[in-house]
N, C-alpha and C positions, 0 to 999 in steps of 0.2 A: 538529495535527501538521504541522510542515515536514520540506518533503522538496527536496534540491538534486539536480536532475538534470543530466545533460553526457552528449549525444550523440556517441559517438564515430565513430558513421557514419551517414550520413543514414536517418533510417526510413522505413522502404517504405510504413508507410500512418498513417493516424490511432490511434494508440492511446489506452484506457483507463487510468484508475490505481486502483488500489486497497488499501485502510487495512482491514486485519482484524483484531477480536481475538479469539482462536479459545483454547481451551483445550487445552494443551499433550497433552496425555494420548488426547482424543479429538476428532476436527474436529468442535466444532459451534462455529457461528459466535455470538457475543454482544454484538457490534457493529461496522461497518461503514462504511465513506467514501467508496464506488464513483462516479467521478466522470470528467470530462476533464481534463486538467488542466488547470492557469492559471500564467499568471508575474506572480509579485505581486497575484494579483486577477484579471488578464485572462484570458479563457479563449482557452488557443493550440494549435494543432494540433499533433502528435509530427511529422506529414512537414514542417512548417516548421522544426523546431528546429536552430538553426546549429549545427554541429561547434564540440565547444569551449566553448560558452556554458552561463555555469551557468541552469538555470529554477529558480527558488523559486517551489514548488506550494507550497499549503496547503490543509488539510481539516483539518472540523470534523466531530466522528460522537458520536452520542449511545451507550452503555453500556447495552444493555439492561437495565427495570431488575428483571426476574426472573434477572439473573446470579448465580449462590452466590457468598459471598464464596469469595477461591482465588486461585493466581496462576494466568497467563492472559500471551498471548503476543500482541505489537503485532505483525504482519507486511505487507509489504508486495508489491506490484507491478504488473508493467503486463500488460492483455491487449488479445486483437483486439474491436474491435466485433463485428466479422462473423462470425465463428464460436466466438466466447467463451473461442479457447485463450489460456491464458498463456503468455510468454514464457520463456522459460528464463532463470535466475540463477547464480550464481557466487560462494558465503559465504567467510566468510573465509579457511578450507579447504580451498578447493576443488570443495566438492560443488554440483554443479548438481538446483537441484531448480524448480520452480515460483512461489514464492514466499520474499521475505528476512526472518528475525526482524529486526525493531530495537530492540525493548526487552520488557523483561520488566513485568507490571503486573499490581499486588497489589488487588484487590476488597473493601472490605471492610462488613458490613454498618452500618449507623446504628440499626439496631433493638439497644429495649436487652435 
């Protein structure tokens, strides 16, 4: 998964990022990308990041593989290290909630 970020004002401390894909219906989580982030590869701090500049993060997260097949929702976002809260977000709508959908993803099994 890439993800382009652009700080619009300098962040107060080191943030996390995070890659969920959780089942639409009830939160349990079925795989995961909890990382720092990087630009291009590199791993860089959120309090360094220039206003303006795009960062292209990438993460790589495996599919648990007791998932039922079903569709299942990518979501993303940032928190603190130090007290584990998430940041607040802003969907298309309007609604501020803790974490952003970005795509929707269909499970499906290989068993015949």
């Amino acid at each position: 998964v890439w993800l382009d970020w652009q700080a619009a004002a300098p962040p107060d401390e080191d943030y996390a990022v995070f890659v969920h894909l959780v089942d639409g219906a009830e939160p349990t989580l079925y795989g995961s990308g909890d990382s720092n982030p990087s630009h291009l590869g590199r791993l860089t701090r959120t309090s360094l990041w220039p206003i303006g500049k795009t960062i292209y993060d990438g993460y790589v997260f495996e599919i648990s593989p007791d998932t039922p097949p079903g569709d299942y929702v990518l979501q993303i976002g940032i928190y603190s290290r130090e007290d584990l809260l998430r940041l607040p977000v802003e969907n298309a709508t309007g609604q501020v909630t803790d974490a952003l959908p970005i795509a929707a993803v269909t499970v499906t099994s290989d068993n015949p």
